[in-house]
PDB file of N, H, CA, C and O in Angstrom:
ATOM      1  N   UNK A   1      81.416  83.375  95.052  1.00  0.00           N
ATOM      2  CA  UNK A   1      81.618  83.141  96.477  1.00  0.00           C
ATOM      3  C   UNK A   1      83.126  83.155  96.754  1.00  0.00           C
ATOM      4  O   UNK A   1      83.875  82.564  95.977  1.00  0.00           O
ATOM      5  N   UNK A   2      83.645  83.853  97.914  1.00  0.00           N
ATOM      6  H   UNK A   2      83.036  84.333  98.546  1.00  0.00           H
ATOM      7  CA  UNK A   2      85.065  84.110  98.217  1.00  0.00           C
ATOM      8  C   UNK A   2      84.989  83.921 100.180  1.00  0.00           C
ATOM      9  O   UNK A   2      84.010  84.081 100.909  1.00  0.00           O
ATOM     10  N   UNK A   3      86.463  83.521 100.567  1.00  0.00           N
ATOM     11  H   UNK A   3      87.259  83.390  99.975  1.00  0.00           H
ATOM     12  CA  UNK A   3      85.788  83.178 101.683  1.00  0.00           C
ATOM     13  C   UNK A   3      85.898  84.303 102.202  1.00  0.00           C
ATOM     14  O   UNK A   3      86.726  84.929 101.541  1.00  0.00           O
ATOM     15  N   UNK A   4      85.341  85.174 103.399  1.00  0.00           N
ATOM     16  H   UNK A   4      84.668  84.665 103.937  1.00  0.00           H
ATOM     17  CA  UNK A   4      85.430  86.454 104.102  1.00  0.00           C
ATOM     18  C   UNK A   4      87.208  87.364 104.358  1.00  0.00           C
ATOM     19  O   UNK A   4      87.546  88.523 104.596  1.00  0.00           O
ATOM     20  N   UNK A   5      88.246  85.495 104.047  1.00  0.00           N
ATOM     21  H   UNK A   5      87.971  84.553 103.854  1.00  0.00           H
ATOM     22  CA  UNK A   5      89.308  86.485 104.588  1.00  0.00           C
ATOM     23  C   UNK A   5      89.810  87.560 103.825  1.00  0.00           C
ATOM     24  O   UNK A   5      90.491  88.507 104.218  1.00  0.00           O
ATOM     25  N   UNK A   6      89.362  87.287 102.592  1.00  0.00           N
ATOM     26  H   UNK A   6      88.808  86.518 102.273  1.00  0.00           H
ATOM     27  CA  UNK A   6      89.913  87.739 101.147  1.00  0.00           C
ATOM     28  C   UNK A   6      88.968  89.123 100.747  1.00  0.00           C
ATOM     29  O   UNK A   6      88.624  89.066  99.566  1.00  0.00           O
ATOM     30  N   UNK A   7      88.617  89.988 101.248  1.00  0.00           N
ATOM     31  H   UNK A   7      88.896  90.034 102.207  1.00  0.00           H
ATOM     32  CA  UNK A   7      87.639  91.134 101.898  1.00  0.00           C
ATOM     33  C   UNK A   7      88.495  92.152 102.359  1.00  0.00           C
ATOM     34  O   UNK A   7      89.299  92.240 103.287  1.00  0.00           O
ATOM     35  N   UNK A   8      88.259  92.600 101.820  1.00  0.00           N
ATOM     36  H   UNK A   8      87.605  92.529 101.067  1.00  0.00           H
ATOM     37  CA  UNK A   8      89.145  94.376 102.720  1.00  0.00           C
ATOM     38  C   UNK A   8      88.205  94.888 103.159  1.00  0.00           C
ATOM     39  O   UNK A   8      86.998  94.652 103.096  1.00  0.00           O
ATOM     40  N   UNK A   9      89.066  95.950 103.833  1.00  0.00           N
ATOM     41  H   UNK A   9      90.046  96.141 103.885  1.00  0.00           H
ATOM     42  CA  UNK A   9      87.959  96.789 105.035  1.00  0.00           C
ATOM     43  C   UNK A   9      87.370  97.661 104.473  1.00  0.00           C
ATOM     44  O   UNK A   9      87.712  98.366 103.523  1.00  0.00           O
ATOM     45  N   UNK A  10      86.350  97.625 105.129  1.00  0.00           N
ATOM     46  H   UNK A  10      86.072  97.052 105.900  1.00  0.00           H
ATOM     47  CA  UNK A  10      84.963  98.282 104.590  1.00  0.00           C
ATOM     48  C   UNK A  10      84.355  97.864 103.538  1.00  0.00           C
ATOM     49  O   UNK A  10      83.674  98.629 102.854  1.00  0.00           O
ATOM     50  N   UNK A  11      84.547  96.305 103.193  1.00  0.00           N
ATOM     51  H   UNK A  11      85.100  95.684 103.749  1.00  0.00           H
ATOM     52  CA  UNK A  11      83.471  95.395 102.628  1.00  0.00           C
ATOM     53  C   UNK A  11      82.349  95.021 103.260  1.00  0.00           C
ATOM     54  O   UNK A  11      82.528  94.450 104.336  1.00  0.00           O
ATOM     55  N   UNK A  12      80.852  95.234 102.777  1.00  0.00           N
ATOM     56  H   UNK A  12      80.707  95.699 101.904  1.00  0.00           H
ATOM     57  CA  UNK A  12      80.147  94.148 103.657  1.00  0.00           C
ATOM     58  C   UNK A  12      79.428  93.452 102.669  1.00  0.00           C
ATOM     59  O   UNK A  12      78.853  93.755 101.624  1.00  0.00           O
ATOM     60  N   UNK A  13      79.676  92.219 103.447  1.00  0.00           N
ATOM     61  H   UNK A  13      80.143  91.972 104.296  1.00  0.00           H
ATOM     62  CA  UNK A  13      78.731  90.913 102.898  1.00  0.00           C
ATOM     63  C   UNK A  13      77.814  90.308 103.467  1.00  0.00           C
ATOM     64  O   UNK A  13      77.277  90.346 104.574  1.00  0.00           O
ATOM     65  N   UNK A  14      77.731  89.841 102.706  1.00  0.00           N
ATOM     66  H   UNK A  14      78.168  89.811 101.806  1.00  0.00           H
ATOM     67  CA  UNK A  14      76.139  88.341 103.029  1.00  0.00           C
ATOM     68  C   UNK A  14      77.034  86.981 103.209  1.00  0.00           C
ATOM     69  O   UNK A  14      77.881  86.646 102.381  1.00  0.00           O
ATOM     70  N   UNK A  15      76.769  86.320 104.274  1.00  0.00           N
ATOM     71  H   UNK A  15      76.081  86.593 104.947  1.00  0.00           H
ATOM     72  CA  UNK A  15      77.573  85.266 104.722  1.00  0.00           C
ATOM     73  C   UNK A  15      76.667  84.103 103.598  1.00  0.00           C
ATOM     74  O   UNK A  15      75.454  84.033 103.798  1.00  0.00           O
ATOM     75  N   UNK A  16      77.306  83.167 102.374  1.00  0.00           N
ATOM     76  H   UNK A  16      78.291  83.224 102.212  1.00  0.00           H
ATOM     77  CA  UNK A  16      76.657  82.469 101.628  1.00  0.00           C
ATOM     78  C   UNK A  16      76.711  80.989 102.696  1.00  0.00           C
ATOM     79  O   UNK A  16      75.815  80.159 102.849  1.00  0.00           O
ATOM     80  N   UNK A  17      77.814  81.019 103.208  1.00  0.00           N
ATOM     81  H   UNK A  17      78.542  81.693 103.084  1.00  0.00           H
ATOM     82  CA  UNK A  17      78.366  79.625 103.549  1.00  0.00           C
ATOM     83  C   UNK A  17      79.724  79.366 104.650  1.00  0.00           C
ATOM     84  O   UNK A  17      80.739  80.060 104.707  1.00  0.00           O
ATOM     85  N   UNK A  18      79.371  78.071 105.540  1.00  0.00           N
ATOM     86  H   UNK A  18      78.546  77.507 105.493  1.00  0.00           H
ATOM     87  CA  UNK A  18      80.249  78.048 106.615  1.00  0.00           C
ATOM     88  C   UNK A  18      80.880  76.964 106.509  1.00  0.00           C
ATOM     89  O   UNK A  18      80.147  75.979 106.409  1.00  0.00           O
ATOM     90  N   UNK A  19      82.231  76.727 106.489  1.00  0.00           N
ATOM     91  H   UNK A  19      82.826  77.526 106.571  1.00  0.00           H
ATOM     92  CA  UNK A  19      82.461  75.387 106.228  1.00  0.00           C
ATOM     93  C   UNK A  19      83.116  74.946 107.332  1.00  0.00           C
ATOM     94  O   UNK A  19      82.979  75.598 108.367  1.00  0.00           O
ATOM     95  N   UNK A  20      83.854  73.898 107.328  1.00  0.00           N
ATOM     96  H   UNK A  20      83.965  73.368 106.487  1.00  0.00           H
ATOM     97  CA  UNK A  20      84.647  73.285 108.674  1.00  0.00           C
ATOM     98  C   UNK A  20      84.445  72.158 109.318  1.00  0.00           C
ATOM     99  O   UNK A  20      83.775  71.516 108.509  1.00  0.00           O
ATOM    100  N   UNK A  21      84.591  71.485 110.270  1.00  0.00           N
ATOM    101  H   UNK A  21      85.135  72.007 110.927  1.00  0.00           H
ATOM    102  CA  UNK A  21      84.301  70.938 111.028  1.00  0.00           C
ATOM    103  C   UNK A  21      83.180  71.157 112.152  1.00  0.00           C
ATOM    104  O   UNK A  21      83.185  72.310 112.582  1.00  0.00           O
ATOM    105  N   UNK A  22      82.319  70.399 112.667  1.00  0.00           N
ATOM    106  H   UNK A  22      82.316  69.462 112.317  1.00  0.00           H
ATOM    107  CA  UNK A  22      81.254  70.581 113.606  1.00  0.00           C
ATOM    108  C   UNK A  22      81.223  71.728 114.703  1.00  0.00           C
ATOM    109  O   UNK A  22      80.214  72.364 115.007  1.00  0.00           O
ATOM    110  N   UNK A  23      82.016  71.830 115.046  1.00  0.00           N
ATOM    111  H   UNK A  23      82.836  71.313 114.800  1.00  0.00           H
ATOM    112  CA  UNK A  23      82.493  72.263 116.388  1.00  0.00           C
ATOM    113  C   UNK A  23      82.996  73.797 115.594  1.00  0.00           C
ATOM    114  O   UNK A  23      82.629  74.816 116.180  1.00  0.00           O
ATOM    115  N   UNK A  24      83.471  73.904 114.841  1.00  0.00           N
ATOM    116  H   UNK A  24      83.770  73.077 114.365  1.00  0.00           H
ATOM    117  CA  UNK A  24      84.038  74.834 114.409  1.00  0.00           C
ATOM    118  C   UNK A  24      82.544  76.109 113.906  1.00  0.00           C
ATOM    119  O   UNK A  24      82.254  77.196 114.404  1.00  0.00           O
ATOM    120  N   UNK A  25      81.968  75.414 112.870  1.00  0.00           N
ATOM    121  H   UNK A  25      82.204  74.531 112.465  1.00  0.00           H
ATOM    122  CA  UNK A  25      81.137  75.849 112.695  1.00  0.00           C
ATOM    123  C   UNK A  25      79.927  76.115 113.685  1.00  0.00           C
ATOM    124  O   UNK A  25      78.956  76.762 113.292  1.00  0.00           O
ATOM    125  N   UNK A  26      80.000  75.575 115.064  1.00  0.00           N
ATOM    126  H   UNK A  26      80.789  75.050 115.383  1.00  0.00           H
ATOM    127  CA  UNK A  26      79.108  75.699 116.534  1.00  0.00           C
ATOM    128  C   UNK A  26      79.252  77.045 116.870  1.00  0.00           C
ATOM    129  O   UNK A  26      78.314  77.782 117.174  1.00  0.00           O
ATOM    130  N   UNK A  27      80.731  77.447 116.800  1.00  0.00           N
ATOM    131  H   UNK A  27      81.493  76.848 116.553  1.00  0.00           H
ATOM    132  CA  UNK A  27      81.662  78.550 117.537  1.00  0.00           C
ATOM    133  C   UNK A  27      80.897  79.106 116.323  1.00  0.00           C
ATOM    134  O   UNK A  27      79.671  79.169 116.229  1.00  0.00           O
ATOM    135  N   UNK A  28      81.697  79.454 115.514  1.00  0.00           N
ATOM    136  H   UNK A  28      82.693  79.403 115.590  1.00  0.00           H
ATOM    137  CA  UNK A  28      81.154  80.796 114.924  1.00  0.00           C
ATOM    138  C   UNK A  28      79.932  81.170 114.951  1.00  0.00           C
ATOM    139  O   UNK A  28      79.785  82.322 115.358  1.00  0.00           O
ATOM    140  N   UNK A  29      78.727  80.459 114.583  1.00  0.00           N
ATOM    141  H   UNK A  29      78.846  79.523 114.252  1.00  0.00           H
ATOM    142  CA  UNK A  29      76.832  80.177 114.845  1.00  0.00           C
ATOM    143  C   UNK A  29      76.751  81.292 115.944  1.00  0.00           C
ATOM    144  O   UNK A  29      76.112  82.344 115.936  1.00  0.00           O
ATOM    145  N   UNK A  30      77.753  80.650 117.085  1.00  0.00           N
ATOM    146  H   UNK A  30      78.273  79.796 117.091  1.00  0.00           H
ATOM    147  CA  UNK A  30      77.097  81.124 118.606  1.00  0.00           C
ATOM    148  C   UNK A  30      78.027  82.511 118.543  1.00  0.00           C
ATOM    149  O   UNK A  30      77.432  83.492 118.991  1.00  0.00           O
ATOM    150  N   UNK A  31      79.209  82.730 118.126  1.00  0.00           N
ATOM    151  H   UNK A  31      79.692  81.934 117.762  1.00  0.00           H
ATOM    152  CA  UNK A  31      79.152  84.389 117.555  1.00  0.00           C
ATOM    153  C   UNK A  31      78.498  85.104 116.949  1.00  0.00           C
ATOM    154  O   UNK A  31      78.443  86.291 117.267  1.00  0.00           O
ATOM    155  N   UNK A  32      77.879  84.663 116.007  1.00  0.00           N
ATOM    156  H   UNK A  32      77.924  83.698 115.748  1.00  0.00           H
ATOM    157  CA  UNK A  32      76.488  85.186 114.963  1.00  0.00           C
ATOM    158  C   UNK A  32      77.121  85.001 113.539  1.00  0.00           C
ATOM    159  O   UNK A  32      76.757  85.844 112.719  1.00  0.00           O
ATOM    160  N   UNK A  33      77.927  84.132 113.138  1.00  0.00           N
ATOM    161  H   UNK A  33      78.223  83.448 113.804  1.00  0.00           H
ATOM    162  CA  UNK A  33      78.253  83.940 111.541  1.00  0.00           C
ATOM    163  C   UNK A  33      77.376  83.024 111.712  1.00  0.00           C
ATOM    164  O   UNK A  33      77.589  81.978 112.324  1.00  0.00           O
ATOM    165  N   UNK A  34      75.778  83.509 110.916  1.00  0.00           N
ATOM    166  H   UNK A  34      75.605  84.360 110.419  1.00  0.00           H
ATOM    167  CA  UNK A  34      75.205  82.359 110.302  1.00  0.00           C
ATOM    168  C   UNK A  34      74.602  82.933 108.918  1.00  0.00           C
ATOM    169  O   UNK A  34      74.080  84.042 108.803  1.00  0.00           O
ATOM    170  N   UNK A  35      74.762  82.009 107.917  1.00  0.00           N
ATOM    171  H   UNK A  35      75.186  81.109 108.010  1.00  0.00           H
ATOM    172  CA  UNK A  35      74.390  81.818 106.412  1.00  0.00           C
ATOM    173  C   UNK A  35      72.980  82.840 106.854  1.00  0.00           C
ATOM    174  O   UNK A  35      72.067  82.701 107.668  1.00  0.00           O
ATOM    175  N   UNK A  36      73.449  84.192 105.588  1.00  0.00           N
ATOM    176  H   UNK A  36      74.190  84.305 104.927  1.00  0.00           H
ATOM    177  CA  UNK A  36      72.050  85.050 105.634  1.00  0.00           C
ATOM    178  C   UNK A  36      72.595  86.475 106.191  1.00  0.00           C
ATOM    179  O   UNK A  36      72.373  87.555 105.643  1.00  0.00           O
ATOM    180  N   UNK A  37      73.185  86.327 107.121  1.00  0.00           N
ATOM    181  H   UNK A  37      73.366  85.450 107.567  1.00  0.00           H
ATOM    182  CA  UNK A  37      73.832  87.265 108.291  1.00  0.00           C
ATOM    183  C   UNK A  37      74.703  88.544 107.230  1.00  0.00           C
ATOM    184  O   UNK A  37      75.373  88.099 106.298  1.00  0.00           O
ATOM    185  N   UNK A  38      74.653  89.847 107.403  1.00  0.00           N
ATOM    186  H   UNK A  38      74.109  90.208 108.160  1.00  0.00           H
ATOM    187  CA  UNK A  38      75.524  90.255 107.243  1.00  0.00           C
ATOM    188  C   UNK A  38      76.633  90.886 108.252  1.00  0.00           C
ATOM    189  O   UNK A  38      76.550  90.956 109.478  1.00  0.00           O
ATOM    190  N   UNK A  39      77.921  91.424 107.228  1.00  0.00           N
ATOM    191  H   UNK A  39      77.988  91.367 106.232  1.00  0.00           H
ATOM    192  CA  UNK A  39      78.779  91.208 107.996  1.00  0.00           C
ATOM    193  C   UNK A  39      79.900  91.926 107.010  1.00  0.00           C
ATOM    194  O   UNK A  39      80.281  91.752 105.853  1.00  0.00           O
ATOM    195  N   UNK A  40      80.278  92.982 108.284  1.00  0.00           N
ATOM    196  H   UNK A  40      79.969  93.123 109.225  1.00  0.00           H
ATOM    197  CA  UNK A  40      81.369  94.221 107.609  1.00  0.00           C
ATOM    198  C   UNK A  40      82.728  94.151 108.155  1.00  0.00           C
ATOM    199  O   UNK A  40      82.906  93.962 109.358  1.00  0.00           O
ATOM    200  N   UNK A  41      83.485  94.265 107.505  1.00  0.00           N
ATOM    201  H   UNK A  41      83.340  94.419 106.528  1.00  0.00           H
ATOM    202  CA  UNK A  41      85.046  94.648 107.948  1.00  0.00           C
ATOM    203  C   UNK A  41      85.476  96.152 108.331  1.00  0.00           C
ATOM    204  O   UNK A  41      85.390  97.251 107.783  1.00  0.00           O
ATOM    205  N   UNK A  42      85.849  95.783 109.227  1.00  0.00           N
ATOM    206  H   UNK A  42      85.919  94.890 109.672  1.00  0.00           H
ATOM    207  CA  UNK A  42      86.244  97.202 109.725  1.00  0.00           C
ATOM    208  C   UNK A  42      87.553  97.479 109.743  1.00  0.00           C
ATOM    209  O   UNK A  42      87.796  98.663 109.510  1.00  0.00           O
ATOM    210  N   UNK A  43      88.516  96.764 109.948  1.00  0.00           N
ATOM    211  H   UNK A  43      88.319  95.802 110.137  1.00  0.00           H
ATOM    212  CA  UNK A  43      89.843  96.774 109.547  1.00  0.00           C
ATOM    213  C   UNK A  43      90.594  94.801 109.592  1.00  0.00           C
ATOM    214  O   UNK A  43      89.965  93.759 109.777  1.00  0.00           O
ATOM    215  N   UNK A  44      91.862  94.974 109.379  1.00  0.00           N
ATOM    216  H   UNK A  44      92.373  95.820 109.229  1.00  0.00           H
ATOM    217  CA  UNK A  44      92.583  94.110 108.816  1.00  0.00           C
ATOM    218  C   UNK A  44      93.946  94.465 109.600  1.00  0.00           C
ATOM    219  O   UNK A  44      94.057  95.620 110.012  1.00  0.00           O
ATOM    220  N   UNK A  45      94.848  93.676 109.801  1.00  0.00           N
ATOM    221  H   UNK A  45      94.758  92.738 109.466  1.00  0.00           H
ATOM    222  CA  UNK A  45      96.107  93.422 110.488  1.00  0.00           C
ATOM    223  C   UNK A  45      96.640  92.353 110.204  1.00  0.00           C
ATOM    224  O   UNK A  45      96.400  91.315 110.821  1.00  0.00           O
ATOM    225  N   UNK A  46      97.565  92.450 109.085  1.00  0.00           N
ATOM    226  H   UNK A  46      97.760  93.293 108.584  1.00  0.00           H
ATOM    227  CA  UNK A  46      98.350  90.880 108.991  1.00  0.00           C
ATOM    228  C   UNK A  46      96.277  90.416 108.070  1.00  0.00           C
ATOM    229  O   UNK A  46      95.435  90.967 107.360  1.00  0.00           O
ATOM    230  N   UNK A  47      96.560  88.804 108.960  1.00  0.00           N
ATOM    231  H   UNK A  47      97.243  88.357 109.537  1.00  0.00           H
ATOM    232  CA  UNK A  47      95.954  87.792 108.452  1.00  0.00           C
ATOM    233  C   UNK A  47      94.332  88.113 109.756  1.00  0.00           C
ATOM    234  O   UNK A  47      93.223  87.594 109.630  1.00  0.00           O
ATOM    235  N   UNK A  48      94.722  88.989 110.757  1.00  0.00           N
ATOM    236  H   UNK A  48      95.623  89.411 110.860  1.00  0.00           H
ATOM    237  CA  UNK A  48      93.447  89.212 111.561  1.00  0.00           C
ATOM    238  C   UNK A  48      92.447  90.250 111.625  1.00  0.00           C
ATOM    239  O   UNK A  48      92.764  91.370 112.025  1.00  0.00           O
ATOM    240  N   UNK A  49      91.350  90.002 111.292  1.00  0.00           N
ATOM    241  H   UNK A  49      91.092  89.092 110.967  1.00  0.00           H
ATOM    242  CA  UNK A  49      90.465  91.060 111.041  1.00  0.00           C
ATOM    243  C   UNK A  49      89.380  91.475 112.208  1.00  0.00           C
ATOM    244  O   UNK A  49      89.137  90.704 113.137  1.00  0.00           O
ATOM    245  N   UNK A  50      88.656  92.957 112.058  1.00  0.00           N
ATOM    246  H   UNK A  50      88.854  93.583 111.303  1.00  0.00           H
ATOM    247  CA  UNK A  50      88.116  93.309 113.413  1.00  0.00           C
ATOM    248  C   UNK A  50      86.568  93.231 112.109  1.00  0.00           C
ATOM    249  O   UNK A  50      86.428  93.920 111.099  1.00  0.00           O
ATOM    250  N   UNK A  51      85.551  92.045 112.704  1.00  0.00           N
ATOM    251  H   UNK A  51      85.665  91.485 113.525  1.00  0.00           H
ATOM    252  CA  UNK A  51      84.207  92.345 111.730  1.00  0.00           C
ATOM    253  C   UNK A  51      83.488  93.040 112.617  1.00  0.00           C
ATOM    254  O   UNK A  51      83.651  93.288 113.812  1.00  0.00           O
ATOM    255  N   UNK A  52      82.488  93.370 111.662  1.00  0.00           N
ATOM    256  H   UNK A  52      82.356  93.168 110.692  1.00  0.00           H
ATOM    257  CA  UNK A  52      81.216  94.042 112.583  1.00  0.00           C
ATOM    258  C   UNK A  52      80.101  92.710 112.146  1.00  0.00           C
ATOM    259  O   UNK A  52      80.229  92.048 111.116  1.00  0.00           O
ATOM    260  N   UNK A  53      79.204  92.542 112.993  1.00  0.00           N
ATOM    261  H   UNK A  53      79.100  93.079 113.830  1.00  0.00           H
ATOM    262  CA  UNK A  53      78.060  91.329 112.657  1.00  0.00           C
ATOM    263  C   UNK A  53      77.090  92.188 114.100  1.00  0.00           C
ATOM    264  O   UNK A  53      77.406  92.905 115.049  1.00  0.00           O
ATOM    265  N   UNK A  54      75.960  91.670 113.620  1.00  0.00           N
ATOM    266  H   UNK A  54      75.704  91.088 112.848  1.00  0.00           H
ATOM    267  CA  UNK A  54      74.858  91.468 114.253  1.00  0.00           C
ATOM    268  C   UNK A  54      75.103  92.303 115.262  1.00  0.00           C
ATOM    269  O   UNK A  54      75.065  91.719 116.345  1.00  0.00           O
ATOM    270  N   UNK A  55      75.535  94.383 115.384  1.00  0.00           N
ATOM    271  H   UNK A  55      75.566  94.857 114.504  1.00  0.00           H
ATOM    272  CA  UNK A  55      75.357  95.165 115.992  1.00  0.00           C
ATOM    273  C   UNK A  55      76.800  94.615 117.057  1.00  0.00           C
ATOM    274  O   UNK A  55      76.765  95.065 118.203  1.00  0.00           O
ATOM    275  N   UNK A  56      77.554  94.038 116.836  1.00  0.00           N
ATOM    276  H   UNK A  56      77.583  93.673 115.906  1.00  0.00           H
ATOM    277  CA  UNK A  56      79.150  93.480 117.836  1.00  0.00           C
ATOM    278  C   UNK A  56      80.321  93.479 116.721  1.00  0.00           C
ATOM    279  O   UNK A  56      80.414  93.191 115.527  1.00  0.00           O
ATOM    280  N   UNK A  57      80.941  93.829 117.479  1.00  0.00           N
ATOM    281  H   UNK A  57      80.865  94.063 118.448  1.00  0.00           H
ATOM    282  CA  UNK A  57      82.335  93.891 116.891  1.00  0.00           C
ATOM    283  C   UNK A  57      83.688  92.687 117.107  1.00  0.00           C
ATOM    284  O   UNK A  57      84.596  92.831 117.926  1.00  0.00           O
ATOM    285  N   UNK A  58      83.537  91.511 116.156  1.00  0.00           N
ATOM    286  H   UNK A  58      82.800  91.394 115.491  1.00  0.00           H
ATOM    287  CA  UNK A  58      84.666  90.139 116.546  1.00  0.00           C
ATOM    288  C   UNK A  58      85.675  90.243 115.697  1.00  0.00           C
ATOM    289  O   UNK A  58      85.556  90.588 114.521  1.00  0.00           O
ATOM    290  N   UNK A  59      86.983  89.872 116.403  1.00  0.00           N
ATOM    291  H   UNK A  59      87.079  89.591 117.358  1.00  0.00           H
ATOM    292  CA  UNK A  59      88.358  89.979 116.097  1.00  0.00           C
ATOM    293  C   UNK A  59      87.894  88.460 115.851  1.00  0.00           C
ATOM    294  O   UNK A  59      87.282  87.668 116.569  1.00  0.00           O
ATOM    295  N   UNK A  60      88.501  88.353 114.367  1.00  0.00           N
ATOM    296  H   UNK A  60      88.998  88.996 113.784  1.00  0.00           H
ATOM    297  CA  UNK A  60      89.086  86.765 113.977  1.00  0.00           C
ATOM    298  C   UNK A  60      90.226  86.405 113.589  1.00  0.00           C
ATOM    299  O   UNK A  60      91.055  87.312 113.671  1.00  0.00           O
ATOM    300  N   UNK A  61      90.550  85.593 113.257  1.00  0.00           N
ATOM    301  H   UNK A  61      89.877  84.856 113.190  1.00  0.00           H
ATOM    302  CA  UNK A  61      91.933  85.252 112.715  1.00  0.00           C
ATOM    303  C   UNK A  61      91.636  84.752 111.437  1.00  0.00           C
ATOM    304  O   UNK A  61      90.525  84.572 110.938  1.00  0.00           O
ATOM    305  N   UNK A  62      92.987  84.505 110.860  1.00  0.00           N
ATOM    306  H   UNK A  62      93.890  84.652 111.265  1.00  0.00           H
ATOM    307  CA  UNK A  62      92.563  84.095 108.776  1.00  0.00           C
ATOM    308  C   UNK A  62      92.141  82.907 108.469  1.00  0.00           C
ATOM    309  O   UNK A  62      91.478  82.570 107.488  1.00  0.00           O
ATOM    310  N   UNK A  63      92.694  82.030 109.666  1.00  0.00           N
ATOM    311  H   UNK A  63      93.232  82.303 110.463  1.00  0.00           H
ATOM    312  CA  UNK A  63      92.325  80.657 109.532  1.00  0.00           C
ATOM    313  C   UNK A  63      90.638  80.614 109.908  1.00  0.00           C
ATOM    314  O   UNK A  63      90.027  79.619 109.514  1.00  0.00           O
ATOM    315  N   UNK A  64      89.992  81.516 110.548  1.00  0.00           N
ATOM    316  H   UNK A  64      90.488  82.323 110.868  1.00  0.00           H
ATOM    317  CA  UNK A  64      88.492  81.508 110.876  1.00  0.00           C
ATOM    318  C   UNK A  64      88.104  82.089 109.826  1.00  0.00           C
ATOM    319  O   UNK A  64      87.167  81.526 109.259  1.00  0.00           O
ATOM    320  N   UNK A  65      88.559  83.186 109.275  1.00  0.00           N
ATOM    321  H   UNK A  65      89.320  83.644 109.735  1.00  0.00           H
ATOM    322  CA  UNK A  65      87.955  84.069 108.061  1.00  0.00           C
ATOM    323  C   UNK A  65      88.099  82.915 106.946  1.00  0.00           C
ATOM    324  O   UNK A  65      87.070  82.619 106.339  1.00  0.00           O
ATOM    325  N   UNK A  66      89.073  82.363 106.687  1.00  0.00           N
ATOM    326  H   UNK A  66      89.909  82.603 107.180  1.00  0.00           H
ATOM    327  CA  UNK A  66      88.853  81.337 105.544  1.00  0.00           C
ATOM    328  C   UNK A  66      87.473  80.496 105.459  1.00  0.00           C
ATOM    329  O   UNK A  66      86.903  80.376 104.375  1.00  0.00           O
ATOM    330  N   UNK A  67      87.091  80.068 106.336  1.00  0.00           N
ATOM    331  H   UNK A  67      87.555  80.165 107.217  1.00  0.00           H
ATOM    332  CA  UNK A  67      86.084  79.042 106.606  1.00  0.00           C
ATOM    333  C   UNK A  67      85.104  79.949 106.316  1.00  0.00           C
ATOM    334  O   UNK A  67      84.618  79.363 105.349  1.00  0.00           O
ATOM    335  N   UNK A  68      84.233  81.278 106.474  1.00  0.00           N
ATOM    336  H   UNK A  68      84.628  81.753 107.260  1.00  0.00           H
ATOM    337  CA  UNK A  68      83.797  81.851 106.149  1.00  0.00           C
ATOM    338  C   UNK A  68      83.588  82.278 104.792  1.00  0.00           C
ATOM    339  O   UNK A  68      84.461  83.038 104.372  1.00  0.00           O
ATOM    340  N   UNK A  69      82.306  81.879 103.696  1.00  0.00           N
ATOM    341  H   UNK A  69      81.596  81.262 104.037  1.00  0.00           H
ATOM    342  CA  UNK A  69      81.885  82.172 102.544  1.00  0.00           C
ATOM    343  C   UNK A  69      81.063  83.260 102.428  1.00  0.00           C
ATOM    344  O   UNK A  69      80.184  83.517 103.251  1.00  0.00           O
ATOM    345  N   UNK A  70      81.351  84.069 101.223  1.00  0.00           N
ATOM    346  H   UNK A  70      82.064  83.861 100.554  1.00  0.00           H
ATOM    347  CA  UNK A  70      80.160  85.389 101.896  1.00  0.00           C
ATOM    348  C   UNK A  70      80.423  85.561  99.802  1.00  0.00           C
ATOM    349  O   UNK A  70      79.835  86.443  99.176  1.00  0.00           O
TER     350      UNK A  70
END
């Protein structure tokens, strides 16, 4: 298990695990990072990445990709 930020583009994974705080982990859920989900990189910039999930395309940042286990 590695967290999603650590993924180059055109990896896809299986989300194992979400960590964080309550609220934190709400937000991402209601984007569609949920445990099970897959989920591709499409590119990388710096520390911010553009994923693909659940047929949408979300810009995150590294501090969100960290929290992300896949």
């Amino acid at each position: 298990m590695m967290p999603l930020a650590m993924a180059s583009a055109g990896d896809r994974s299986i989300i194992k695990k979400i960590t964080g705080k309550d609220e934190v982990r709400q937000h991402l859920a209601e984007l569609g990072f949920v445990v099970g989900e897959e989920v591709t990189v499409i590119s990388r910039l710096g520390q911010n990445m553009i994923l693909s999930i659940k047929d949408s395309r979300i810009a995150l940042d590294g501090t969100m990709a960290m929290r992300i286990m896949v």
